[in-house]
Steps between C-alpha positions, in 0.01 A plus 500: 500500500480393142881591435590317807298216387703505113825526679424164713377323174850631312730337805270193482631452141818655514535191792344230313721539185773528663500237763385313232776537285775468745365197651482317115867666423615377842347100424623554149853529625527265727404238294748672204764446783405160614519407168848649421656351789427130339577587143861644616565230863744305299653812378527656863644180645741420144651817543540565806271832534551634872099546705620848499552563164149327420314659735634885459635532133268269343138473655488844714550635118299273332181638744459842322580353201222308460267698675556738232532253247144353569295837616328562244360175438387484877368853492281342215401228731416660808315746334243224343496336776434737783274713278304170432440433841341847544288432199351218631447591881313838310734709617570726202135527462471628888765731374311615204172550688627688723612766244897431405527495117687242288733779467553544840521085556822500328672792680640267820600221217670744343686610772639171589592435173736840539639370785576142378606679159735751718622176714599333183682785309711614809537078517592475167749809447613544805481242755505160294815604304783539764387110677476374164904509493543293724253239399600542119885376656322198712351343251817566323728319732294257640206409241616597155788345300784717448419784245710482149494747269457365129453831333753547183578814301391728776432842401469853701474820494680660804441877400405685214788407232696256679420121446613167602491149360623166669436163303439380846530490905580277749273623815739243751806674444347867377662465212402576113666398210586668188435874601471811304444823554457750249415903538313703239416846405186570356543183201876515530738246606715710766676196701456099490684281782494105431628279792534114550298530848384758761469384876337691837699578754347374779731695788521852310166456341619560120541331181782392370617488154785238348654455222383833341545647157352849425465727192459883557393705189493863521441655142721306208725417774510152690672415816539107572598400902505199643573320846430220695261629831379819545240679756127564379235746621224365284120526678429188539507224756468078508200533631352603146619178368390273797115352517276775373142317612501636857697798488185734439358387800784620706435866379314735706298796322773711439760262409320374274408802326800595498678181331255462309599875316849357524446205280319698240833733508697250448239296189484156781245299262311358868343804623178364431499259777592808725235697359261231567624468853453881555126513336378192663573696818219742488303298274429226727380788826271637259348153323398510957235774384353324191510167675258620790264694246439204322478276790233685683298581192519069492400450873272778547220320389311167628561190235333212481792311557614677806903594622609252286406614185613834587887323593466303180466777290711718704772261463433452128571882437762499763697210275434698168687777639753324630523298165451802268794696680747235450399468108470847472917548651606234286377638210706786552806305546451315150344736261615801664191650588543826729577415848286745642177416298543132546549474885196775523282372255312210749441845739321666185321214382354357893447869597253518187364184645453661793336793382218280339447247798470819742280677260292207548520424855390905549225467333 
């Protein structure tokens, strides 16, 4: 009877978190839509963006996108507030009267938190990736001026010992200007082609090279060549010169792992900003877990000043996070802290939080 009785109690708050998270994500985004729709109207109309485009590329996209954007702030939320509302109609203390632990208490919370947490990694590498294409090139078209790229003496790494350098590229016509390529062994200089401009081929899908002249050096020897297009197998594409703030986003797990190993190959200098993308990932599911601990080690107890202080304070931690996460990524970006450490140091620090409030709460 008793383990019937705990398996009722865990559905009862596996069902309150969760309706009460969905139903504050679901509010939340409908007012984030509402709200779109009148900053970008003119936009729409200006440009001429067709109902179907807006609906299916741009807002059925932009759903999952926030929801994951925004869980863990509303699993925050809900917690405290649901939890509160127990607290004060003496429901936890039913629950520990009648035998069930702290401990125990947080099992069900728990729980829910793996299944939001699960929800919003398979969102986040899996699901949210392949729609965010398509809402990337909306807001492209119809909301975003044109992309140009400014970037000047452009340097890569394409594999280990071969290098290029363009003073610059025009992303309109998929052209760069002032190209060289030049191959070494170990420290030495094996090959070195300079060119006035190399262009994409947009029908056979390769780069061009014009107005080439190349210098071949084998031993004492040197062999000069020169011409004025030839063919070019080089591993790279326009897109690696186009607008670089989105493309992460497009990436599921895999691909992103995997270009992410390809930049480092070839010594990209942005791979931060992919490495961010790819931490934040599983950071964010987990920060689900620490989030609930602390909130229910908040609400679990009566306060003189009722639900709302409980929400105030709930949303005071909830915004430190937040806040702390951004400062914490940024830092890495301009003193070149370690990626890893900085997008997983709020975890550390709140989960140490949590410890303390729980070890409180338990007592």
């Amino acid at each position: 009877m008793a383990k019937k009785y705990l398996q009722r109690i865990d559905r009862y708050i596996i069902k309150k978190y969760l309706g009460t998270f969905f139903l504050a994500i679901t509010l939340i985004i409908s007012i984030s839509i509402i709200f779109d729709i009148s900053e970008n109207i003119d936009d729409f109309i200006s440009r001429k963006a067709p109902l179907k485009a807006i609906v299916f590329d741009y807002y059925i996209p932009f759903i999952p996108y926030f929801t994951n954007l925004f869980s863990a702030l509303f699993t925050f939320i809900a917690v405290i507030y649901f939890t509160s509302k127990m607290a004060y109609n003496s429901e936890i203390i039913a629950m520990q009267s009648s035998g069930i632990s702290y401990q125990r208490m947080m099992r069900p919370y728990l729980v829910a938190s793996g299944i939001i947490a699960g929800m919003s990694w398979i969102l986040g590498n899996f699901i949210i990736p392949p729609t965010a294409l398509s809402r990337v090139n909306f807001r492209t078209t119809y909301i975003k001026n044109e992309y140009i790229n400014t970037d000047r003496n452009i340097h890569r790494q394409l594999e280990p010992g071969l290098f290029i350098y363009m003073k610059s590229y025009d992303n309109r016509g998929d052209v760069g200007y002032k190209f060289t390529i030049e191959k070494f062994e170990g420290t030495k200089l094996k090959s070195k082609l300079i060119a006035d401009y190399i262009k994409w081929d947009r029908e056979r899908k390769k780069w061009v090279i014009h107005d080439y002249f190349i210098r071949d050096m084998s031993g004492n020897m040197e062999k000069i060549s020169k011409g004025t297009q030839i063919d070019s197998t080089l591993r790279m594409t326009p897109g690696e010169f186009g607008q670089q703030s989105s493309k992460e986003e497009t990436m599921d797990y895999w691909q992103l792992n995997k270009y992410i190993k390809d930049l480092k190959l070839r010594g990209v200098d942005n791979v931060s900003s992919y490495e961010k993308e790819k931490y934040q990932r599983t950071s964010g599911p987990i920060s689900t877990f620490i989030l609930t601990i602390i909130g229910v080690s908040l609400a679990s107890r009566k306060n003189r000043g009722g639900i709302g202080i409980h929400l105030g304070l709930g949303l005071l931690l909830s915004f430190s996070y937040i806040m702390f996460m951004q400062v914490s990524t940024i830092f890495a970006f301009k003193a070149g802290f370690n990626v890893l450490l900085a997008v997983w140091l709020p975890n550390i620090i709140y989960a140490m939080i949590a410890l303390v409030l729980y070890k409180r709460a338990s007592k």
